[in-house]
N, C-alpha and C positions, 0 to 999 in steps of 0.2 A: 722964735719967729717961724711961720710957715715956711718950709721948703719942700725941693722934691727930690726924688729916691735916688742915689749916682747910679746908673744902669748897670755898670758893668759889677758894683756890689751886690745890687740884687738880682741879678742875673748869678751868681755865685749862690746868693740864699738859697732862688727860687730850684737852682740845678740840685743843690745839694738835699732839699729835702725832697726833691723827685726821687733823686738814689734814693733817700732812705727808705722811703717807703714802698718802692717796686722790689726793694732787694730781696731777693725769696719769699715776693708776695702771696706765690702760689704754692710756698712748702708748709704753709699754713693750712690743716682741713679745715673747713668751713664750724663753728664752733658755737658752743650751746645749743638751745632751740630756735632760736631767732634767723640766723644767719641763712643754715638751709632750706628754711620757711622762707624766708621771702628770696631767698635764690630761685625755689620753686616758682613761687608766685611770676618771679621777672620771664624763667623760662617757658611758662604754660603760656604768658602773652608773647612771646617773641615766634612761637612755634604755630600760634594760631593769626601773627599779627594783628591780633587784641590791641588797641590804644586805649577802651574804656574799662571794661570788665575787669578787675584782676579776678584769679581764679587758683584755688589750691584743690587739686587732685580734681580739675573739672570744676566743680560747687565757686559759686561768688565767696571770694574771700574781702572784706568791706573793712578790717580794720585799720589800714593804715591808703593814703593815698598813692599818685601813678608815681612821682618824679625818679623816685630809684627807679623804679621795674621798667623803665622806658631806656635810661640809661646805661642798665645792665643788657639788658636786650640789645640794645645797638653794641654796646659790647662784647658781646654773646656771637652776633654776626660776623664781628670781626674778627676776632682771636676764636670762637671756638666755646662750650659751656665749660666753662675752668672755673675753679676759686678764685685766680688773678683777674676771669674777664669779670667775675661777679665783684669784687674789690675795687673797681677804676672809677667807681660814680664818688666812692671816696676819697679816691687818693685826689682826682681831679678836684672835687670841692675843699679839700685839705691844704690845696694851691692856691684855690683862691682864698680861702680863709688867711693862709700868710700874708700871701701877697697883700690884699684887702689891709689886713691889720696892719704892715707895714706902711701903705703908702698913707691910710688914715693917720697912724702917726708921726710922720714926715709932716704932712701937711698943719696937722696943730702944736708937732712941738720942735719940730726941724727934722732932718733929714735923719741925723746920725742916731735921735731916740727913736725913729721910726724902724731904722734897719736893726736896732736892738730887738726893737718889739718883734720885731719876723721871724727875731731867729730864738725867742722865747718861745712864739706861739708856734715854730717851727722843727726845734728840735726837745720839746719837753714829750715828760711818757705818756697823758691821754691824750695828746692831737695825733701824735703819733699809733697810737694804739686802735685810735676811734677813726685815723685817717687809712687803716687796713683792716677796717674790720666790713664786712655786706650787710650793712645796715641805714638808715636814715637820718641817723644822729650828725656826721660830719656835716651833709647836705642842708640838715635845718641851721646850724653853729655859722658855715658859710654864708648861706642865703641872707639870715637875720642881721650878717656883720655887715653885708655890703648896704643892705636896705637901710639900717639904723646911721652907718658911718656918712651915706649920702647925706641923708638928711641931717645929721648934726654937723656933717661941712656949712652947712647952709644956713642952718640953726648960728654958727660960729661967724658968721662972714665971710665964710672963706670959700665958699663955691655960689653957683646962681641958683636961679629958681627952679633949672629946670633938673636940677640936682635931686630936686623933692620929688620930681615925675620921675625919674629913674630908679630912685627907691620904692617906690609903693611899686612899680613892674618886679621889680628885686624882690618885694613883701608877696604877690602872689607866685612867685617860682617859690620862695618859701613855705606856702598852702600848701602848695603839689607836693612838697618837700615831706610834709609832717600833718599836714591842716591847721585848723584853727591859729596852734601855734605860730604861726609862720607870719599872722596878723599882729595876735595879742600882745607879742613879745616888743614890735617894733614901736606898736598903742602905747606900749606900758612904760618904755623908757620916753617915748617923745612927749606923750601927754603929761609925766612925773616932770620932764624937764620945764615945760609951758606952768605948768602951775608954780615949779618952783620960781621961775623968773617971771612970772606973769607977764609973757609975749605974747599975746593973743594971736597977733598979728600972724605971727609964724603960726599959729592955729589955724587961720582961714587959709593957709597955703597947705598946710598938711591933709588938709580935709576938702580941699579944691575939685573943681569938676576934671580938671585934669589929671589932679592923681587920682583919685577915684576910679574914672574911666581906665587909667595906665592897668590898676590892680585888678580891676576885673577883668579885661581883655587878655590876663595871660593867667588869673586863675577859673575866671567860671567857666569858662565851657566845659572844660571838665567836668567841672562840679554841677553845673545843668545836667549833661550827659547822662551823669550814671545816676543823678536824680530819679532823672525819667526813665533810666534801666531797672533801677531797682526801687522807687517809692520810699514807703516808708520802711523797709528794712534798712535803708542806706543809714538813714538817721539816727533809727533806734541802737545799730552797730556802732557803726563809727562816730558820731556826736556824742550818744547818752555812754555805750558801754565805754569804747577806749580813748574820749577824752573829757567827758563829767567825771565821769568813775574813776578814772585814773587819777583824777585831781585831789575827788573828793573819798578816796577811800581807798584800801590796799586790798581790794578783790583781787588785785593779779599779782599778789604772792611779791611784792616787791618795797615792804615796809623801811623806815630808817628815822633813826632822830633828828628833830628840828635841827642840831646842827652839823646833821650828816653831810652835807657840801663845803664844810671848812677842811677838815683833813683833805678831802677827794682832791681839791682846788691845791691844798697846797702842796702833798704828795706828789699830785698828778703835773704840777709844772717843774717838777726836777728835772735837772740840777739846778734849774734857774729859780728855784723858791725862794732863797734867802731874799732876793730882789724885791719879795711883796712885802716885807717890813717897810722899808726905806719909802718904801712905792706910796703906800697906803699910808703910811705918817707926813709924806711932805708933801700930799695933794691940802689943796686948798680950795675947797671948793665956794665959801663966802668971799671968796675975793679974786676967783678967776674962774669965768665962764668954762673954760675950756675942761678945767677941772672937776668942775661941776657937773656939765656932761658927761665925763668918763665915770665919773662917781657914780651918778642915777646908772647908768650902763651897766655898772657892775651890780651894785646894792638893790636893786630892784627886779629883776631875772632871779639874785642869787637870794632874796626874799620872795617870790612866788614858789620857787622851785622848793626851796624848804618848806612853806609850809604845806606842801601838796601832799597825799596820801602815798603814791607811790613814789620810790626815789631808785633811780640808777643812776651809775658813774656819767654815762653820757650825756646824761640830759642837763649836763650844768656847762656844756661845751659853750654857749653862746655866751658865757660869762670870762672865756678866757681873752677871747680880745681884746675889752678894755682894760682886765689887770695887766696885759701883757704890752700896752700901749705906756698903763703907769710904771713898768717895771723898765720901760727899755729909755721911757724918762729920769728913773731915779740910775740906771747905771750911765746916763748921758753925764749926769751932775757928779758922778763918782768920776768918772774920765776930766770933766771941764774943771770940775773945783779946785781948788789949790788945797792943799794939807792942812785940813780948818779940821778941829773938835769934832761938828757937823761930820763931815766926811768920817771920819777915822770912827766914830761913833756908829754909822752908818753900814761901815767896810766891818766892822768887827762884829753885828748884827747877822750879816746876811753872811759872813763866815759858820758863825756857830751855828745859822739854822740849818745850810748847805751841811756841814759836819754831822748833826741830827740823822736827816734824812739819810746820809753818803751811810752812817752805822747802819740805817736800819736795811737799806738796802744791801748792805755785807751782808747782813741776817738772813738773807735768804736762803742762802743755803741751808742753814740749819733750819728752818721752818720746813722745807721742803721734804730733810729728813725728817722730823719727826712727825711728817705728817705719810711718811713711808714711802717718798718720792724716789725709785729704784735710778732715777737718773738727779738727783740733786747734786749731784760734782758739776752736771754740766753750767750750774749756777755759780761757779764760783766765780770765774773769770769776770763778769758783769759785777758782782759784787765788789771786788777788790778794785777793779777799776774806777766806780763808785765813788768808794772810799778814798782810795788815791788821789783820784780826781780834788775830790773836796778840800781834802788835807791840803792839796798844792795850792788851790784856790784861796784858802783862807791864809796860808803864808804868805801869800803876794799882793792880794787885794790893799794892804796899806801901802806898802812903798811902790808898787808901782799897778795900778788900776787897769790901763788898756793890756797891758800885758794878762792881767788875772782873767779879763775878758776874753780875752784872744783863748787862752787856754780852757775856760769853760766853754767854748763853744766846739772847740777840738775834743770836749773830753765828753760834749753832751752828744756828737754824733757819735765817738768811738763806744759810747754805752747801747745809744741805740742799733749800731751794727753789732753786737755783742748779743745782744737781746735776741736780735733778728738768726741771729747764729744760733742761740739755746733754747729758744721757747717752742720750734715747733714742736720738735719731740714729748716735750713735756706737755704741751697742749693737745696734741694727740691724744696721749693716754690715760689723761684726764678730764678734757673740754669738752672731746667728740668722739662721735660714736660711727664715725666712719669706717673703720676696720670691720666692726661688726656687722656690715654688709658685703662683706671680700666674697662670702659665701652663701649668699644670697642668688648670686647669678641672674638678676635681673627679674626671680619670682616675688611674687605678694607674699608679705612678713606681714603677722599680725603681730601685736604690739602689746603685750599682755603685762602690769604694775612693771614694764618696765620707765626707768627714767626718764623724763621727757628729752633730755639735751642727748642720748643713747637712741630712741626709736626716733625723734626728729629728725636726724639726720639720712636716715630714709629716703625723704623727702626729695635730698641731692643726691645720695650716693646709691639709692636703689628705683632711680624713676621716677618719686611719686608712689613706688607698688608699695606701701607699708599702712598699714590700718589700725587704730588703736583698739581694743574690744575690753571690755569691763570685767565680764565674768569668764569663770572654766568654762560655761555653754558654750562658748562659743566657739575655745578652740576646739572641743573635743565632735563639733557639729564640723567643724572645716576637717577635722582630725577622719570623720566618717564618713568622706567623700574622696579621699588619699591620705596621702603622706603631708604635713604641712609645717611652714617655716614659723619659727615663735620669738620673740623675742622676749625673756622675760626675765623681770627682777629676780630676785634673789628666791623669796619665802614663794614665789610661783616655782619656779624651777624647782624648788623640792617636791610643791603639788603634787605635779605632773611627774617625777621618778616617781613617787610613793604610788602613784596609778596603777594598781598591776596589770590592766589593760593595754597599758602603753609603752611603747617603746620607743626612749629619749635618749639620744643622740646629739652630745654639744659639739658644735662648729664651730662656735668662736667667742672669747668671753670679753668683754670692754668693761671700760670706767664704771663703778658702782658695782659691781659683779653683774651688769646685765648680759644676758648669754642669750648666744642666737642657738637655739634647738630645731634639732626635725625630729619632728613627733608624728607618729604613726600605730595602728594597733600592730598586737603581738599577731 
């Protein structure tokens, strides 16, 4: 039956994965290439009070939309340009994402599967991970939950009409979010639903002059804006390159097999995985509306996304909501049921796969070593607790359920404060290439085969001053005007020793052996 959230338990969810995810938000350096690129981007508008233009190193940058860079900017104003102010457009939308999933599931399958669901989608390892990371992935995962959850209240009977005009406003904060996607995604699960049930009806409300109006008024002006700013490069960037191309091809270096999103899904909602057996065998979707919706939710995002050319971890976030709605339903039925076959069949399922995962996450340490990680001890702790965890979990889950719960919930925050405790280090010296600006000092670094997620970081941790250049001409043109800063891979750095010309000088070496040099003639 429909119900609503008890406050003072979700006021506990909601507190507890605010700690998690503020906790040494800012002992994270900003990581990959991604991160300090559009950190850049937020701070070139926030310094110039840009709200249309993004802009990287000055130049229109057009591939992704405002909704971060607006966010991090007003965050930027308050706290200061930190890692932690450029992190809060996620951690915030990683709140509403829980919250969202929770109270959606309150309302279609009662209260207590709802606050399960919050605290799968809450303390699992990619909402967490994607919820501190400076990127757009949480913001579109949020946006899409609340816009598609409205409107399947509504779709359900369970909310009014004007449920539908506050999703499509929801669907263009999603635009601004990511673009296109922020539309298609909510198209694709509402219009799969309409056809499956042939509601028409609910079709002319989805497509009504009201919502319509709702979507545009909070996404085009934007989207006019920098129309009229930039023509047709706006188009040819962001429409044909970074979202046809991305779909229809792996030009940007980010391939994966059709069913590269089952592991990532099920991995990535540890330790509460074991739950998506039970979840996903006891929906019903021939013979219960509600279940039917959650179903197209999941199965239809999590089929676009496979079959598209590029694939990252993040991009399958919009798909945890609704497993994480079936998952806080099948542990409601493991708590309500009486000790039926069902059950006990059920509890010995999501035991063994929980055990799976809790090994392979022990494993990490040893991956870590043999992968020559100088600090993989500090992996260990996170592991064994894993492990632990699991083991205890699966002992308990048949004779007594809410207890097995109560403790996977204790044991999925103590993993991820565990995490939060081991990974910066180790993400440092491998992620990011922030060190290798200490000695920079604030001059122009060109950027010569070194590694992108290495000279990216540039971007944040040296101004902006960092330049990529292709050939030797060009340092050794900057090299005959002074002394100059180089950044560069490995088989370059030898170049340029081998130069007898030159006189090379390393400052500082990072992740990939890319070394910051000062290069000058003899």
């Amino acid at each position: 039956m429909p119900g609503s959230l008890p406050p003072r338990a979700t006021a506990v969810l909601l507190a507890l994965v605010l700690a998690l995810l503020v906790f040494r938000l800012g002992a994270v350096p900003l990581l990959g290439p991604d991160e300090p690129r559009y950190t850049r981007v937020a701070v070139e508008m926030q310094r110039a009070g840009e709200w249309v233009r993004p802009t990287l190193r000055g130049e229109p940058w057009l591939e992704k939309p405002p909704l971060f860079y607006w966010l991090a900017g007003g965050a930027f104003s308050v706290l200061g340009e930190t890692e932690a102010a450029a992190r809060v457009p996620s951690v915030l939308a990683a709140l509403v994402l829980v919250g969202a999933t929770a109270l959606f599931g309150a309302r279609v399958y009662g209260s207590a599967a709802g606050l399960h669901a919050g605290f799968v989608a809450g303390t699992s390892l990619l909402p967490f991970a994607y919820g501190r990371a400076a990127s757009m992935d949480m913001l579109l995962a949020a946006t899409v939950t609340v816009a598609v959850g409205l409107a399947g209240l509504r779709a359900l009977g369970i909310a009014g009409r004007f449920a539908v005009v506050a999703g499509a406003a929801v669907a263009g904060l999603a635009a601004l979010a990511k673009g296109p996607l922020g539309l298609l995604l909510p198209v694709l699960v509402l219009g799969g639903y309409v056809l499956a049930t042939r509601e028409w009806r609910f079709l002319r409300e989805l497509a009504s002059p009201q919502a319509i109006a709702a979507f545009l008024l909070v996404a085009a002006p934007w989207y006019v804006a920098i129309l009229l700013d930039q023509g047709r490069r706006f188009l040819d960037v962001f429409i044909l390159d970074h979202n046809v191309q991305r779909f229809t091809s792996t030009v940007h270096n980010h391939p994966g097999p059709i069913w590269y999103y089952l592991p990532v899904l099920l991995a990535g909602l540890f330790p509460w995985s074991g739950l998506a057996v039970p979840a996903l065998f006891r929906a019903r979707p021939r013979s219960s509306r509600a279940d039917l919706f959650l179903s197209l939710w999941l199965a239809l995002p999590l089929a676009f996304f496979s079959l598209a050319g590029s694939k990252l971890p993040g991009y399958i976030l919009p798909c945890v909501p609704p497993l994480a709605i079936l998952m806080g339903r099948a542990a409601d039925r493991l708590v309500t049921q009486g000790p039926t076959p069902e059950r006990l069949r059920s509890g010995r399922v999501t035991a063994l796969v929980g055990l799976v995962l809790g090994a392979l996450v022990a494993a990490a340490p040893f991956a870590l070593f043999r992968l020559q990680e100088p600090l993989w001890r500090s992996a260990i702790p996170s592991g064994v607790w894993a492990l632990v965890v699991a083991f205890l979990f699966s002992r308990r889950i048949g004779p007594d359920p809410p207890g097995a719960l109560r403790l996977l919930r204790i044991g999925a925050a103590g993993l991820l404060l565990l995490l939060a405790l081991a990974a910066p280090e180790v993400l440092a010296r491998r992620e990011s290439g922030k060190r290798l600006f200490a000695g920079a000092m604030g001059r122009e670094v060109l950027a010569w085969g070194s590694w992108r997620t290495a000279w990216m970081a540039g971007y944040f941790y040296n101004d902006g001053k960092v330049r990529e250049v292709a050939e030797a001409t060009e340092v050794l043109k900057a090299v005959s005007e002074g002394p100059a800063l180089v950044l560069a891979g490995p088989s370059e750095r030898r170049r340029l020793e081998a130069m007898g010309s030159l006189e090379v000088r390393t400052l500082t070496v990072g992740p990939r052996d890319s070394a910051l040099l000062r290069v000058e003639r003899r």
